[in-house]
C-alpha positions as CSV (number, residue, x, y, z in Angstrom):
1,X,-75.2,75.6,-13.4
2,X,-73.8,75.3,-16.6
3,X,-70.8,77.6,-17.6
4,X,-68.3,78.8,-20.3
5,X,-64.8,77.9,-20.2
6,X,-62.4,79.1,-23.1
7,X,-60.5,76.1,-24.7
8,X,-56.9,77.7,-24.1
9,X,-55.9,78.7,-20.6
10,X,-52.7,81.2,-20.6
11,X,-50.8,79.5,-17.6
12,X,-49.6,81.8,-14.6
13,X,-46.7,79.3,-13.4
14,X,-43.9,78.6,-15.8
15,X,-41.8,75.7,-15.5
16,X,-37.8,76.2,-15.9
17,X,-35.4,73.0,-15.7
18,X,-32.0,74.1,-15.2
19,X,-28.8,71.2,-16.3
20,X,-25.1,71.2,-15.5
21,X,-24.8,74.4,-13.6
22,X,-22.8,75.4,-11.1
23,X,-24.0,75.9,-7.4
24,X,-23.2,79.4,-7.2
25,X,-24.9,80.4,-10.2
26,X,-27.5,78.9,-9.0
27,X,-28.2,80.7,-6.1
28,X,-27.8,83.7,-8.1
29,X,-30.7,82.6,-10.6
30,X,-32.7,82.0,-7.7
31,X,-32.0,85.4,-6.1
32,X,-32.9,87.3,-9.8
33,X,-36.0,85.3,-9.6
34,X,-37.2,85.9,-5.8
35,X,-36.6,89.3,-6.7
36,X,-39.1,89.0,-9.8
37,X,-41.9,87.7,-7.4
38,X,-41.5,90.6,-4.9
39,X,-41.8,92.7,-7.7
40,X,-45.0,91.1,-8.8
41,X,-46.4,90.8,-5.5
42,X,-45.7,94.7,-6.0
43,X,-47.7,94.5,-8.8
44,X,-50.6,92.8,-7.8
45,X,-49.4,89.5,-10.2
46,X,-49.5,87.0,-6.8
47,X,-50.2,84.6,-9.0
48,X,-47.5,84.8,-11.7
49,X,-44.3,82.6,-10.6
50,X,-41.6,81.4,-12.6
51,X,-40.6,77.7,-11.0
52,X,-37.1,76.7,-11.2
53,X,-35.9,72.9,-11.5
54,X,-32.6,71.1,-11.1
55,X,-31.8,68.0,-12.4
56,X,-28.2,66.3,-10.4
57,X,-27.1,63.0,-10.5
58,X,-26.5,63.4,-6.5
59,X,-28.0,66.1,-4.4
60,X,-25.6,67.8,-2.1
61,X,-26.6,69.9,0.5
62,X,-26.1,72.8,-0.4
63,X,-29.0,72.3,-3.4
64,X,-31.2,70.6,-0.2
65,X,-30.5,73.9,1.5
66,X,-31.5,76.1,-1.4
67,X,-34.9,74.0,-2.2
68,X,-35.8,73.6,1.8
69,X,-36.3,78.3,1.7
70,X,-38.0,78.5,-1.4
71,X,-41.1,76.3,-2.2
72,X,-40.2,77.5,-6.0
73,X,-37.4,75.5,-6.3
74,X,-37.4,71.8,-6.9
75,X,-34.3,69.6,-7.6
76,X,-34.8,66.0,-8.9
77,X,-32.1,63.3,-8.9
78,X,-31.7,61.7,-12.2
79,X,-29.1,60.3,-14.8
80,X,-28.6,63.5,-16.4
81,X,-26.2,62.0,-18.9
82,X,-29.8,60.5,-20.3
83,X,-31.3,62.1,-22.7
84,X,-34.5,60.4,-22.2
85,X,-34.7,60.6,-18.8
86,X,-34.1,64.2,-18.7
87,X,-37.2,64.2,-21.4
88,X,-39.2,62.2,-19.0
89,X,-38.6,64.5,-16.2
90,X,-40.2,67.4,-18.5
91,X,-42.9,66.1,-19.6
92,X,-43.5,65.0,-15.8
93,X,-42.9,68.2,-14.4
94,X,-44.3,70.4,-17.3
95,X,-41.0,72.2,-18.7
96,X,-41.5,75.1,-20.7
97,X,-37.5,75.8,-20.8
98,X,-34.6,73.4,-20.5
99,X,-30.8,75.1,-19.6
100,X,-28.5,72.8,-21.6
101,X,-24.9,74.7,-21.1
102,X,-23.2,71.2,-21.9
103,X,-24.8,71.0,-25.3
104,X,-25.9,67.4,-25.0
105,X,-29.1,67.9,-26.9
106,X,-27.6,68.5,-30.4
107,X,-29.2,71.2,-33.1
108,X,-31.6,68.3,-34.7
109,X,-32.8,67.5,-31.5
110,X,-33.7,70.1,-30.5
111,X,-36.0,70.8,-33.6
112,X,-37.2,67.6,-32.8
113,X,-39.3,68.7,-29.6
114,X,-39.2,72.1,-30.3
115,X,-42.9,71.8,-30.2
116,X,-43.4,71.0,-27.1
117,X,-40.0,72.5,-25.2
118,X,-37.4,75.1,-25.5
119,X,-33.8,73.2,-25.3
120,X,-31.4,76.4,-25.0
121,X,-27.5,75.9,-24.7
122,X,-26.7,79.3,-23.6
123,X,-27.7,80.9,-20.3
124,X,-27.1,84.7,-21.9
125,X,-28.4,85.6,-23.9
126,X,-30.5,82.3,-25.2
127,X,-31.6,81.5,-22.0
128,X,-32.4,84.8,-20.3
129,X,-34.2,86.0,-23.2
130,X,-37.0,83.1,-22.9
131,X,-37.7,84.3,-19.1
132,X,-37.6,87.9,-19.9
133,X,-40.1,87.2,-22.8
134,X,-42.2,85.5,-20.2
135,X,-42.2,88.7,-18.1
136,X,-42.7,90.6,-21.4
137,X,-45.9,88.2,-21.9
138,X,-47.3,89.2,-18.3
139,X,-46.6,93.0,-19.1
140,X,-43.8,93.5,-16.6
141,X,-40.6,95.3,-17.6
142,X,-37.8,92.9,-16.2
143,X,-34.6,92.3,-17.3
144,X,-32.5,89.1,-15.3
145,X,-29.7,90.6,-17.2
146,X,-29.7,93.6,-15.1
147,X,-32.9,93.7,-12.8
148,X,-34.1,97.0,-12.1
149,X,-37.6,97.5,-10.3
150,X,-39.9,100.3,-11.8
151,X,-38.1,99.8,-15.3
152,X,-39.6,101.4,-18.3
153,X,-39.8,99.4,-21.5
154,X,-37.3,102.0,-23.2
155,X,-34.8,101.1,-21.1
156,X,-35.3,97.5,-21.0
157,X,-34.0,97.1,-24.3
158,X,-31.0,99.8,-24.5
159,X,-28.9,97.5,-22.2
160,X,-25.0,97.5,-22.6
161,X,-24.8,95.8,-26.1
162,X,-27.9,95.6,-27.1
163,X,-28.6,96.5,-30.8
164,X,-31.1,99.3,-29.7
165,X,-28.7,100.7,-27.5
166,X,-25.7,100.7,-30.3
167,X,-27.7,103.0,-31.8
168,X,-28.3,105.1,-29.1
169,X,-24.9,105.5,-28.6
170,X,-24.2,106.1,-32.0
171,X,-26.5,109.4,-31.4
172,X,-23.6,110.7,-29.6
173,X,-20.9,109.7,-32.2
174,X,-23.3,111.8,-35.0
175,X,-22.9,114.5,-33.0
176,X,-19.4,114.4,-32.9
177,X,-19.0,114.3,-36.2
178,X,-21.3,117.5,-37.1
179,X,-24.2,115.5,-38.0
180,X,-27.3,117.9,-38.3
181,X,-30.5,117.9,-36.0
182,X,-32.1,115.9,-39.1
183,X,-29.4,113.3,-39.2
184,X,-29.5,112.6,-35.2
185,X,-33.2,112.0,-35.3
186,X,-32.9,109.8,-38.0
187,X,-30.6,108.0,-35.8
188,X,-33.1,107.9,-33.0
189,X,-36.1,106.5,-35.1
190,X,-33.7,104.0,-35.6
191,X,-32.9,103.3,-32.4
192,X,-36.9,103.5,-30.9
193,X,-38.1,101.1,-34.1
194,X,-35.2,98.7,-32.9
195,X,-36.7,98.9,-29.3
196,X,-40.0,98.4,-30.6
197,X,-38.8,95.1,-32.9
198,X,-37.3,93.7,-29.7
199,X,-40.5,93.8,-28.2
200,X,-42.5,92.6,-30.8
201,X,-39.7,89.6,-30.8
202,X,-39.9,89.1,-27.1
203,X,-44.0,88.9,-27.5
204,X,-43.4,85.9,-30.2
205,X,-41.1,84.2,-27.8
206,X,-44.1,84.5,-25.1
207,X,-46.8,83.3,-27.9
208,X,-44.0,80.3,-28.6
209,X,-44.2,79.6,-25.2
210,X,-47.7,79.3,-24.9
211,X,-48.2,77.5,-28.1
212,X,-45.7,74.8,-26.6
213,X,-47.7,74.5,-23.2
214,X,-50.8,74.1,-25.5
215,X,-49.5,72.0,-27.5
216,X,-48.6,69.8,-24.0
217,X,-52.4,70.3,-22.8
218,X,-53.6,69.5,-26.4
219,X,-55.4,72.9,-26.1
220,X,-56.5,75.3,-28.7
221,X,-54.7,77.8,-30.7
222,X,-56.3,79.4,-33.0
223,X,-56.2,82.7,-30.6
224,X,-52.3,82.0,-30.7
225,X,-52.1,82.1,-34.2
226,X,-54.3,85.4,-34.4
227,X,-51.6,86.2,-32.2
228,X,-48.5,85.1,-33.7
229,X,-49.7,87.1,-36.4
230,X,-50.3,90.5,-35.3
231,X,-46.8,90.7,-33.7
232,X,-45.1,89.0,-37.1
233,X,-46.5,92.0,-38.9
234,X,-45.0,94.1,-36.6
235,X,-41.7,92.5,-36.7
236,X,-41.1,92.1,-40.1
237,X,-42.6,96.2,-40.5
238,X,-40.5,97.2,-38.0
239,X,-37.2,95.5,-39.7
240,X,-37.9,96.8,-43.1
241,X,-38.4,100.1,-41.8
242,X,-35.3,100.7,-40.0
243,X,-33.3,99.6,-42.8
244,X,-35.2,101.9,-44.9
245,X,-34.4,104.9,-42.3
246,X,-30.9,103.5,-42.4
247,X,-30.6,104.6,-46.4
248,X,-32.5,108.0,-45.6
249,X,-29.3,108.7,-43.0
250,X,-26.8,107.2,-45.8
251,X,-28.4,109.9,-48.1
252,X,-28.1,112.9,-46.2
253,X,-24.4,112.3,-44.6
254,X,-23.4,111.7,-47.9
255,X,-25.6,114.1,-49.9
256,X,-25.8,111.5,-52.2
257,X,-28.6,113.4,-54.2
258,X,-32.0,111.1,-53.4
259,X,-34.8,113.9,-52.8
260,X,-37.9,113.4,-50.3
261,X,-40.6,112.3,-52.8
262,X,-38.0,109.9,-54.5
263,X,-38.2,106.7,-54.4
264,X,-34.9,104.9,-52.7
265,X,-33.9,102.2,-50.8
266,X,-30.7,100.8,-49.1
267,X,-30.2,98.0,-51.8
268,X,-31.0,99.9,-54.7
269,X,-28.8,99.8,-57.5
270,X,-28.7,103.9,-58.4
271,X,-28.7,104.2,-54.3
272,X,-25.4,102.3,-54.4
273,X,-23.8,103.2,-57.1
274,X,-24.1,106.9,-56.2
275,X,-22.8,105.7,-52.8
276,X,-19.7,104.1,-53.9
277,X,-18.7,107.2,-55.0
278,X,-18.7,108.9,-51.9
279,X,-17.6,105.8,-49.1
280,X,-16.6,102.9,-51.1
281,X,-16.3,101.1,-47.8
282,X,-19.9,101.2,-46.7
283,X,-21.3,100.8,-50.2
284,X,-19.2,97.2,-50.2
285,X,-20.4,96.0,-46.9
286,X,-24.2,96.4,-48.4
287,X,-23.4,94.8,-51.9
288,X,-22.2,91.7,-50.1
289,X,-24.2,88.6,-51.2
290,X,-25.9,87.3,-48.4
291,X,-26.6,90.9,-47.8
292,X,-28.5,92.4,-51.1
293,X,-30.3,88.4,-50.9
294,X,-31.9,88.8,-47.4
295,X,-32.8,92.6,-47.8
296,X,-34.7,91.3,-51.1
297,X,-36.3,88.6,-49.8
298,X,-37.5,91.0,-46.7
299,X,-38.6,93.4,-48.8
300,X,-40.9,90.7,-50.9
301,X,-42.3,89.3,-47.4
302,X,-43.2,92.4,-45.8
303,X,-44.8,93.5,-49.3
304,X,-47.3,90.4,-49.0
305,X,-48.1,91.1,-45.5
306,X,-48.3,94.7,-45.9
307,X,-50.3,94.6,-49.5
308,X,-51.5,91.5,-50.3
309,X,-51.9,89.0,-47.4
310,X,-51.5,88.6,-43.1
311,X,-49.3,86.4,-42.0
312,X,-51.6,83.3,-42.2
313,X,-50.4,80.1,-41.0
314,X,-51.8,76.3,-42.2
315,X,-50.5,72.5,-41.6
316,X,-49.6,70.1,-43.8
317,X,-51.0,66.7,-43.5
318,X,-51.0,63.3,-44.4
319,X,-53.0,59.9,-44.0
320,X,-51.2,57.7,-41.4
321,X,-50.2,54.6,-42.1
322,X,-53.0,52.8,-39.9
323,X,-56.3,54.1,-40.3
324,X,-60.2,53.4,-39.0
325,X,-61.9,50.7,-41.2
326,X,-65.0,51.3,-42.7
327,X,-67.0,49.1,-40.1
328,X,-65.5,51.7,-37.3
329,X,-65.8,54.7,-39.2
330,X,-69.8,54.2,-39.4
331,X,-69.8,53.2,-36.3
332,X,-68.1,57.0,-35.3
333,X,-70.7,58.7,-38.0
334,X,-73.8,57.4,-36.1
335,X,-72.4,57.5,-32.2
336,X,-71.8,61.3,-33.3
337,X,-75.5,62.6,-33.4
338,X,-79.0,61.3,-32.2
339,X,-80.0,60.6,-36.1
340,X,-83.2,58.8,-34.8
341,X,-84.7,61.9,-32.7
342,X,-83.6,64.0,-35.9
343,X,-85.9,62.0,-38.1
344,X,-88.7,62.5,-35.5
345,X,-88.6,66.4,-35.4
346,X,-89.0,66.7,-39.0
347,X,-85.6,66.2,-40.5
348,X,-86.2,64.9,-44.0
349,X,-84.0,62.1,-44.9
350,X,-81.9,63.7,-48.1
351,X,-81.1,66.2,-44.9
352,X,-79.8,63.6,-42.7
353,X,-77.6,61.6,-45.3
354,X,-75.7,65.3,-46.1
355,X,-75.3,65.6,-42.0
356,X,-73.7,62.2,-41.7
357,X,-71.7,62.7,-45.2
358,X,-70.6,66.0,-43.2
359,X,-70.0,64.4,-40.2
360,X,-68.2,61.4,-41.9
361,X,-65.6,63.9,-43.6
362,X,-65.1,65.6,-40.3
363,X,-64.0,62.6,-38.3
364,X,-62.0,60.9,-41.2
365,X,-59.7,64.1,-41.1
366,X,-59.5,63.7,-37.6
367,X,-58.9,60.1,-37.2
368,X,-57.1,59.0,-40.5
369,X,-54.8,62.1,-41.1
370,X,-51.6,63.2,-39.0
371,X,-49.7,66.2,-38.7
372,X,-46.8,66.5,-40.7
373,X,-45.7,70.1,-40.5
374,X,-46.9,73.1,-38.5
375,X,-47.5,76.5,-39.2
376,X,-46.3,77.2,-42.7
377,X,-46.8,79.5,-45.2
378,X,-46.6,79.3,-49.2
379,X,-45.5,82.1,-50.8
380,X,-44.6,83.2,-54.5
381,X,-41.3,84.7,-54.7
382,X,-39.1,86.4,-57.3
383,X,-35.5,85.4,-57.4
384,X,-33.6,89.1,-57.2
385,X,-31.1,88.1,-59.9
386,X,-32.9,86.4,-62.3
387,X,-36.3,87.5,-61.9
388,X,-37.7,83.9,-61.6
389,X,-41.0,83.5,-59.9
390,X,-41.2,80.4,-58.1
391,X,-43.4,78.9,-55.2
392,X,-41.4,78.3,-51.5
393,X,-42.8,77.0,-48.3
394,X,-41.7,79.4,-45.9
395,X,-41.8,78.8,-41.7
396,X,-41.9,82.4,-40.3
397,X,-41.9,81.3,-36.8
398,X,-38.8,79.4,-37.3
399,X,-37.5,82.5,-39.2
400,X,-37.5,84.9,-36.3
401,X,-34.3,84.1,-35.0
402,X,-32.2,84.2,-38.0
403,X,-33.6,86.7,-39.7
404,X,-33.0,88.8,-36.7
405,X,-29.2,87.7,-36.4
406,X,-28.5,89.1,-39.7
407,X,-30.6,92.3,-39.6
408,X,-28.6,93.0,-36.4
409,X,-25.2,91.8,-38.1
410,X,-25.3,94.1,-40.6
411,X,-26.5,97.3,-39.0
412,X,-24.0,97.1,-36.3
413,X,-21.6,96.7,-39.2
414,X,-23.0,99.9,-40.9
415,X,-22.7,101.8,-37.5
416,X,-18.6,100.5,-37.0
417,X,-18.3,102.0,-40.5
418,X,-20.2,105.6,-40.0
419,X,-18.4,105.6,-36.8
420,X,-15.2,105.3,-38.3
421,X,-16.0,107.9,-40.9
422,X,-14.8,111.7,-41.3
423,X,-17.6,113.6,-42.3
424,X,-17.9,114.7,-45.7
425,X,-18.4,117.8,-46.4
């Protein structure tokens, strides 16, 4: 009986290879993660296991021991000092994630066959974060930082030292100070939008994930990209909006003068200049370069998205270097249709010749053209300075990450400040 099946299958079992790592630790990863499958059992998510690997150049015992009580664990004698040979063991064993503490896999390298695998150096937070996205993906709160069963997804991201949770605290510290009832919530939108951008960027490290196990199974993903986008909107919203809060707390703490129907925001020239007269300090910490650059340049993104475009990703291509001759390209054009029982139904022949020109042009991309570069996005930009307008090729996915390290670089920077701060009156 003939049946349907979808082109991109969302795997339940996720692959983890785990290099240089102590014994101990180990165990304890184990422990976090047997923990996470009681918990799903809980949940009625039998199926949905996260399988850990080891790579040694020896097994000892104590590893044997570990692999011999849980069926999820798997250790595999290699020569871990090869590079290849740790690659051939993914690709054997289907790695979504690769622990590399010793940093042998250098920065290019890992670009390299990103694609395919996530090569992380550091177990926290690089490393945890890709299994608690996973988790995230499955729509389970769990944190391997701190596992807590029956979590709630508030919680999950106001962890000790999280950015979310800075805020929170920083609630408190308002208070202290003789913030008003308006200036504390404005503090707490802050601190729920964070929450909600850290889940939007754990969803895009799920969707990554997938896309890289797809990209193993050479399986579809346009749904990913449909995917990737929805939650890119969200993140880049989500940024923009907190910083906008941010200069809507500035402005009342300082009384700096901005009314509710006027238009401000925390870059603005007139919004720092009539800052600087009122904390100096803070004002110099937003006028820093890198600083005014990246706010402009988020602002201009999440305008297109927001106005103008979605978040629409394309490839760039290029012939490759050895392509089909004519003689087998015909050969492709007619092998790819029953032309003979078309002509017999009726098909005129001006009808046929426009199928096989079709067809022709559809298996020329395919055969003669490569993949160059993946999901890519050209946008027209205007430099804040000079007001140039110029064309860039932008990567969003490969922006998440960074654009996320300063957003949460400078915040926390504009929280040490406030915290610092006697109240002005």
């Amino acid at each position: 009986m003939p049946y349907a099946q979808h082109q991109r299958i969302k795997p339940t079992v996720f692959n983890v290879l785990i290099l240089d790592i102590a014994q101990t630790d180990i165990s304890s990863i184990l422990t976090y993660t047997e923990m996470l499958h009681d918990y799903l059992d809980r949940l009625g998510l039998t199926n949905n296991r996260i399988r850990m690997h080891a790579a040694v150049t020896t097994r000892t015992a104590f590893l044997n021991a570990l692999a011999q009580t849980n069926n999820l664990f798997l250790v595999h004698e290699i020569d871990i000092e090869s590079k290849d040979a740790i690659l051939q063991l993914a690709e054997a064993q289907d790695i979504d994630i690769i622990l590399d503490e010793v940093e042998r896999f250098t920065k290019r390298e890992i670009h390299q066959h990103r694609e395919n695998v996530a090569i992380v150096h550091w177990y926290n937070q690089q490393f945890t974060n890709l299994l608690n996205a996973i988790c995230t993906g499955w729509g389970v709160v769990w944190n391997f930082r701190e596992p807590v069963f029956n979590g709630s997804w508030v919680t999950k991201y106001l962890e000790p030292n999280n950015l979310a949770r800075n805020l929170f605290d920083f609630m408190g510290t308002g208070q202290s100070q003789g913030y008003t009832s308006e200036q504390v919530n404005f503090i707490r939108s802050m601190s729920n939008k964070v929450s909600q951008l850290n889940h939007s960027k754990q969803l895009l490290e799920f969707t990554l994930i997938l896309h890289r196990h797809a990209n193993r199974h050479e399986l579809n993903t346009t749904d990913l990209l449909f995917e990737h986008s929805y939650n890119l909107n969200n993140y880049y919203i989500l940024m923009s909006s907190t910083l906008d809060v941010f200069s809507r707390l500035i402005n009342s703490v300082y009384t700096l003068g901005f009314g509710q129907f006027v238009p401000y925001t925390l870059d603005k020239p007139s919004f720092l200049n009539a800052l600087d007269l009122k904390r100096k300090g803070l004002s110099s910490i937003i006028r820093l370069k890198k600083y005014l650059d990246w706010i402009d340049w988020l602002r201009q993104r999440r305008n297109i998205f927001a106005h103008q475009s979605h978040v629409g990703m394309s490839e760039v291509i290029q012939r490759k270097r050895v392509q089909l001759t004519e003689q087998e390209l015909n050969q492709k054009v007619e092998s790819s249709m029953d032309w003979d029982y078309m002509a017999s139904v009726g098909i005129g022949t001006d009808a046929i010749t426009e199928m096989k020109n079709m067809n022709r042009f559809q298996i020329d991309l395919e055969e003669n053209y490569e993949k160059v570069v993946k999901d890519i996005m050209t946008l027209e930009i205007k430099e804040r300075i000079s007001g140039n307008v110029k064309q860039v090729i932008y990567f969003p996915l490969r922006a998440i990450d960074d654009d996320y390290e300063i957003f949460s670089t400078l915040i926390n920077r504009l929280v040490k400040n406030l915290t610092g701060a006697r109240r002005i009156r």
